[in-house]
Phi, psi and omega in degrees: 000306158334300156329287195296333189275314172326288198281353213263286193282015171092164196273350177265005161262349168342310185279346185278306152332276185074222177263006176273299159005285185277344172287337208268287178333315222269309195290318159339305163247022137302292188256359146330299192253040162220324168279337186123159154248134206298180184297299156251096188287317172321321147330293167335273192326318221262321199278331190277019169270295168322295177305306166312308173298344236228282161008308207260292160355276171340309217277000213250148207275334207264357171323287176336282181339296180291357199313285180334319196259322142304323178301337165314265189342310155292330161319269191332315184295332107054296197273176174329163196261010147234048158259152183292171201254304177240150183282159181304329172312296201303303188302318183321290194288359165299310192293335174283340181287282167009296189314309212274347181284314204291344169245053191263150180314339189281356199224148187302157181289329193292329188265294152014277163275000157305293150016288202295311155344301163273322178273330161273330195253351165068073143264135171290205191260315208274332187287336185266336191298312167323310205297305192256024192055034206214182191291138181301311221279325179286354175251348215241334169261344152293309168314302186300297170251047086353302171276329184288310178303337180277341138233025150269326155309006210351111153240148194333152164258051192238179202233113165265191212243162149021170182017319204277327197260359123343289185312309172266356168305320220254002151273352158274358172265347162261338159271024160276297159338278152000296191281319171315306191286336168284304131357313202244032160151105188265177234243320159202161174151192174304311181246164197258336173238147175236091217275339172294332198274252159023313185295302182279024214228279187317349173285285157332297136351331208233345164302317195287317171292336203253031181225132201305323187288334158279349193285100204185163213298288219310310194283324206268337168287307173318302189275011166276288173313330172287308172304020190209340148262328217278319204296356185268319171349294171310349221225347203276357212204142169290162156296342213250338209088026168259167198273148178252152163265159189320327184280346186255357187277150173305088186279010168273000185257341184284149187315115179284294185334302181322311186274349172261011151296311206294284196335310178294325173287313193294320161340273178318337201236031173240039184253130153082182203243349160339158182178113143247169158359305193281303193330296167302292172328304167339281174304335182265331172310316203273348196273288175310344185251041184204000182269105192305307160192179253275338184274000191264356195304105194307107183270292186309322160285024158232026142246023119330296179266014166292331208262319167290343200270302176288024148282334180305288204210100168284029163280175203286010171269316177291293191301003149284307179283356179249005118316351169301291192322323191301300178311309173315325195258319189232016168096198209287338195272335211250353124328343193244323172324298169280351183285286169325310176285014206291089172316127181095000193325311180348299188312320178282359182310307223246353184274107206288326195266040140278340173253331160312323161295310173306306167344280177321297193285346145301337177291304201280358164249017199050065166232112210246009161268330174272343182297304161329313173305313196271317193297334182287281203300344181264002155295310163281012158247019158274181217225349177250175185282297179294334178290313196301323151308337191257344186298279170342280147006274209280330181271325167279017164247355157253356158304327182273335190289000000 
């Protein structure tokens, strides 16, 4: 709706899109549960969004310009009071566009997916702060010039072209990335998965393959990678919600159909000689979705592509999992023994599954007293329901030994 509201009033209307927006949400559920819910609430939703902006437009030198293009618009409405207002082509390609405003040069690669974050994926200020490790307030501030540069550049609402859309492909494939990981382990709240966010990461992700400007190794390794974990979802939580670690999930319940999507993208995404992130990520998702169960799991080849990955990207979270890898392939002291080389460890102080890893592999040497220590400490800092039960767990098992 954001999107679509955008190209319709111009791009110096963004804040304005919004707030009509979340005022349309807020009447909605004022009067939705006393008048009923209409026949088509996006609808609803879509037109009193309008009507507000229209409200504020009019009033504005800048009205003239858009008449045509509003007048479309009133048109379209026009019709029954639950017909959609716009087609799904028309919305699809709004949101891409959107995807492509939201990574434009004028603005840092940092704000850039925070950006896209909030305004396509409705992440709050605190969910990206998680996201990037860093202060709701350093975000908050990013967001705020982000949008200024962006409409002191005016820049377009289009799908770029050649070089430029090279460029702004791979920070709209990393907030993609972001929403999906946030989904599939949210950073707080009650649950520990957020399966919308995930449903809608791969929607998106998959808009993105199908559209020419998207269609590339790099985007189809990314929906190879959601898809080949989202197919793991069902099996991560207990009935009660409690968190499973990968050796205790059922693997006869996970999404096969899923895993022969991801499989069919990781396929699709070995075109060209090209080699990203996702690609590796990709492969070690599928070396677990493809492992009859947790002892047959090729470990050493998915700390082969833990070893390619951090030429990608050496931050201290990839060299946290690929101390998992290590500990699996040559046990537990040479797991903790790379955990201790984690170059930035600093950066992870506040990362509850950073205490939590030590945790195990203390464990797994019996040493149930330093084990005890770090389980304690990644309890207080986790932050969903289910970690914190399965932490609570793991610390009254070495309390019991």
């Amino acid at each position: 709706m954001v999107a679509t509201l955008t190209r319709i009033f111009g791009i110096e209307h963004w804040n304005l899109a919004e707030d009509v927006v979340q005022e349309a949400l807020s009447r909605a559920l004022q009067t939705w549960p006393y008048r009923g819910i209409p026949e088509n609430p996006s609808a609803w939703i879509m037109r009193a969004s309008r009507n507000l902006a229209l409200d504020v437009i009019r009033r504005e030198k800048s009205f003239r310009a858009k008449e045509a293009e509003i007048a479309r618009l009133i048109d379209l409405d026009g019709s029954a009071s639950d017909a959609a207002i716009f087609s799904e082509h028309e919305i699809a390609d709004d949101r891409l566009r959107m995807m492509f405003v939201c990574c434009h040069s004028v603005i840092p690669r940092e704000a850039q997916v925070a950006l896209a974050l909030k305004t396509l994926c409705g992440f709050s200020v605190a969910e990206i702060s998680h996201a990037f490790l860093t202060t709701e307030v350093a975000i908050a501030k990013r967001l705020t010039r982000a949008k200024q540069k962006i409409q002191e550049a005016q820049v377009p609402f289009e799908i770029p072209v050649g070089d430029e859309l090279t460029r702004r492909l791979d920070s709209v494939l990393q907030s993609l990335y972001l929403l999906f990981n946030e989904g599939y382990k949210a950073s707080s709240g009650e649950n520990l998965v957020r399966e919308e966010l995930c449903q809608e990461a791969i929607r998106l992700t998959e808009l993105l393959a199908q559209h020419r400007a998207g269609n590339q190794p790099k985007t189809h390794a990314l929906l190879a990678l959601m898809l080949l974990n989202a197919a793991r979802i069902p099996t991560r939580q207990d009935d009660e919600g409690n968190l499973l670690r990968l050796e205790e999930q059922d693997r006869t319940r996970w999404d096969q159909a899923m895993i022969a999507r991801g499989m069919s993208h990781l396929h699709q995404s070995a075109a060209g000689e090209a080699l990203s992130e996702y690609h590796l990520q990709a492969g070690i998702a599928a070396c677990h979705a493809t492992a009859t169960n947790y002892s047959e799991t090729d470990w050493s080849k998915i700390l082969s592509l833990y070893d390619r990955l951090s030429e990608f990207d050496d931050s201290p979270l990839v060299a946290l999992n690929r101390a998992v890898a290590v500990a699996n392939v040559r046990g537990p002291k040479a797991g903790l023994e790379t955990v201790r080389a984690i170059r930035d460890r600093e950066r992870l102080g506040s990362y509850y599954l950073l205490y939590s890893v030590i945790g195990e592999l203390e464990m797994r040497l019996n040493n149930r007293e330093t084990a005890a220590q770090e389980f304690r400490r990644a309890f207080e800092l986790a932050e969903t329901k289910s970690e914190r039960a399965f932490l609570l767990k793991r610390l009254q098992r070495c309390l019991d030994s």
